[in-house]
C-alpha positions in Angstrom: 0.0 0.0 0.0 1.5 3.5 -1.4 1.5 5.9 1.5 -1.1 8.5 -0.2 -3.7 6.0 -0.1 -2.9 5.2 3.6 -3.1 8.4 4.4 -6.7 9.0 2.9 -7.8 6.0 4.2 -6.5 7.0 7.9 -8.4 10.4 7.5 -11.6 8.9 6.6 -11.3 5.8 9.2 -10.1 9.1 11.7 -13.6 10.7 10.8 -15.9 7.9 11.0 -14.3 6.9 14.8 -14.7 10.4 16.0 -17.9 11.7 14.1 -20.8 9.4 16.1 -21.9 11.5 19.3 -20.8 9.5 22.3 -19.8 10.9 25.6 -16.9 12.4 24.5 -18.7 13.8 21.7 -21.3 15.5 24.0 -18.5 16.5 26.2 -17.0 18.4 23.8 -20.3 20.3 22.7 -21.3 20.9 26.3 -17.7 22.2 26.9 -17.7 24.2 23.3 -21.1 25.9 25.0 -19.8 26.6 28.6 -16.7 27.7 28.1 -15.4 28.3 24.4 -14.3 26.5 20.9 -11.1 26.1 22.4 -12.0 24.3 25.0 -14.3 22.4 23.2 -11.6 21.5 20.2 -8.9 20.8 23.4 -11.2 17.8 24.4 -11.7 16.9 20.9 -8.1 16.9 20.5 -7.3 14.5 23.7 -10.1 12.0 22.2 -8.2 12.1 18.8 -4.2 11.4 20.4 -5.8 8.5 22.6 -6.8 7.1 19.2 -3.8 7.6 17.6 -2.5 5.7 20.5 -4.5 2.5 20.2 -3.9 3.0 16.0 -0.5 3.2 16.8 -0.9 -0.2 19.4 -2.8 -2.2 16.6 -1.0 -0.8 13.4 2.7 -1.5 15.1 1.2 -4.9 16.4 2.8 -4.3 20.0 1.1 -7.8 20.9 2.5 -7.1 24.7 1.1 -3.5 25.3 -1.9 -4.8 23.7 -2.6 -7.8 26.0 -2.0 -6.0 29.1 -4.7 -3.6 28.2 -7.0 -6.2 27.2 -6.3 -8.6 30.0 -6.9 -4.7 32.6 -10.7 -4.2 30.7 -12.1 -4.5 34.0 -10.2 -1.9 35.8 -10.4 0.3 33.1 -14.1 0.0 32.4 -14.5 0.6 35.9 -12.0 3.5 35.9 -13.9 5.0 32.7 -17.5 4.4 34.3 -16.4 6.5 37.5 -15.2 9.4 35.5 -18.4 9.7 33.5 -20.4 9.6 36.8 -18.0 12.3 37.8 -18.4 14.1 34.5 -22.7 13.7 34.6 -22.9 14.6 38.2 -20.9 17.7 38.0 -22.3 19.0 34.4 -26.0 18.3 36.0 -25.1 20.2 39.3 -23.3 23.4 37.3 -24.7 26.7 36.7 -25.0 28.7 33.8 -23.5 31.9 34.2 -25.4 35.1 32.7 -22.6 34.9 29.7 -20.9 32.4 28.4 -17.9 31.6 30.0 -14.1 33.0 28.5 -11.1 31.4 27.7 -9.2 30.3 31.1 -6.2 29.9 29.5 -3.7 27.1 29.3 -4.0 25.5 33.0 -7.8 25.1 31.7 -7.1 23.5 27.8 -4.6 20.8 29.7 -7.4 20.0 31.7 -10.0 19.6 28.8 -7.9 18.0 26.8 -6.2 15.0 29.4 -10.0 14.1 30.7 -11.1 13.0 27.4 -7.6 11.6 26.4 -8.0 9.6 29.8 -11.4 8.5 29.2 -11.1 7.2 25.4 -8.2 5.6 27.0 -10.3 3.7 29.5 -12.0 1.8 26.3 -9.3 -0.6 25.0 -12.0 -2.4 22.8 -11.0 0.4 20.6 -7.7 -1.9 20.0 -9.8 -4.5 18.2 -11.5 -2.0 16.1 -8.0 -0.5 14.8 -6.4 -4.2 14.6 -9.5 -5.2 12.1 -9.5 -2.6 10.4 -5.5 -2.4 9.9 -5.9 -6.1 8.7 -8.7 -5.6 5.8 -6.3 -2.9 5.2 -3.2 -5.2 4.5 -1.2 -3.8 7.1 1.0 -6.9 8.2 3.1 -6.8 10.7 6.6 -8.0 9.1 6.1 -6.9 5.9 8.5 -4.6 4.5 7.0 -1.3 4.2 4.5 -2.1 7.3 6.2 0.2 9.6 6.1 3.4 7.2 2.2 2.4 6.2 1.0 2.0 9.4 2.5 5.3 10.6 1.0 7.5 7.7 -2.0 5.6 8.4 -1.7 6.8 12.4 -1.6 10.0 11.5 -4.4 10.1 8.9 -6.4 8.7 12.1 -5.4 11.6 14.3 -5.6 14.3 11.5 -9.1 13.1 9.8 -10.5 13.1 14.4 -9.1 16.6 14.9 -10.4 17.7 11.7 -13.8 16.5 13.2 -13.4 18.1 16.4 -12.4 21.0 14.9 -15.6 21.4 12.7 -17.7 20.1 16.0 -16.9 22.9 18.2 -16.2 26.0 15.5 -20.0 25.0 14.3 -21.4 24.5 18.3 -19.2 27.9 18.7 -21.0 29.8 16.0 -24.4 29.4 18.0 -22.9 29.7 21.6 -24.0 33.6 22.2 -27.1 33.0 21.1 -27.6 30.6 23.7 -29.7 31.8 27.2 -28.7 31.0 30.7 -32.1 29.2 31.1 -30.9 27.4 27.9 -27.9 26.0 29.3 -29.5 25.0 32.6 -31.5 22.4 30.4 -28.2 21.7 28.3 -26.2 21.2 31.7 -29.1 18.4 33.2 -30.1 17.0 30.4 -25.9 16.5 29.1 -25.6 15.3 33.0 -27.9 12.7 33.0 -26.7 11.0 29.6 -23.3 11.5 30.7 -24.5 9.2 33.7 -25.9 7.0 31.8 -23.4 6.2 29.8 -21.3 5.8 33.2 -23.9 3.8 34.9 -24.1 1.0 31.5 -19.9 1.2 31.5 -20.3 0.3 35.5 -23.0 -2.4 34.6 -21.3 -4.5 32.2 -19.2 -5.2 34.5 -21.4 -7.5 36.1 
């Protein structure tokens, strides 16, 4: 596989993981609203290097890395459950203030953007989803251009999720001053409770 079409194929497969509106999709939206585009494309950003992280796992076939993860589901899954409880029980509780919220600087972006990388890090299934698709791909470990395809085809993965997250929260941002503090009160609980949701069916299939 030429390295152009790797790369093409990595921005589209970087799209279609990020584009479906999970929790850290509504995370970033509810962030984008509350506290600015930057903040919202920061956690969009730490979704799309944890990606690139399992991309890199599964493309590089580091079989050890890769089995420790899989073999630690249940601490992770448990680990990832608590945080989105965390998230849903503090975005239900917040209040809107009368104007949306301004940049709080760097201190604030690090903040968005390691929760998200450390939650799409707490799902290691995302491993098996890179693996199959780096297989129908052709991307063998051993072979002798593996190692060059599989990286062009890492970074397609992060560049075509950032691309996503970018478009995400400039689009969100567009509408954000047109949106009422009685607005994002519904926003907050109603992004809470899903947020908790999602923890509460991470916590229960562990059971």
């Amino acid at each position: 596989m030429d390295t152009l079409p790797a790369l093409l194929k990595g921005l589209i497969i970087g799209l279609s993981i990020a584009a479906p509106v999970g929790p850290i999709g509504l995370l970033c939206i509810r962030r984008t609203l509350a506290e600015g585009p930057a903040h919202g494309f920061a956690s969009g950003l730490g979704a799309a290097t944890a990606d690139a992280v399992y991309g890199a796992i599964a493309g590089f076939g580091v079989a050890l890395v890769t089995d420790a993860l899989m073999g630690g589901q249940v601490a992770l899954k448990l680990f990832g459950g608590l945080m989105l409880l965390y998230f849903g029980w503090t975005t239900l509780r917040a209040r809107p203030a009368e104007r949306p919220a301004e940049a709080k600087g760097g201190a604030g972006l690090a903040g968005a953007y390691a929760s998200t990388f450390l939650l799409t890090l707490a799902n290691p299934a995302t491993i098996l989803s890179f693996a199959a698709v780096f297989g129908g791909l052709g991307v063998a470990s051993g072979a002798n251009d593996s190692t060059t395809v599989a990286a062009v085809l890492v970074a397609g993965v992060f560049v075509g999720s950032a691309m996503w997250w970018f478009a995400l929260s400039a689009s969100v941002g567009a509408f954000r001053q047109r949106v009422t503090p009685a607005a994002m009160l519904w926003i907050n609980r109603a992004s809470g409770a899903v947020l908790g949701g999602f923890g509460v069916a991470a916590l229960a299939s562990l059971l």
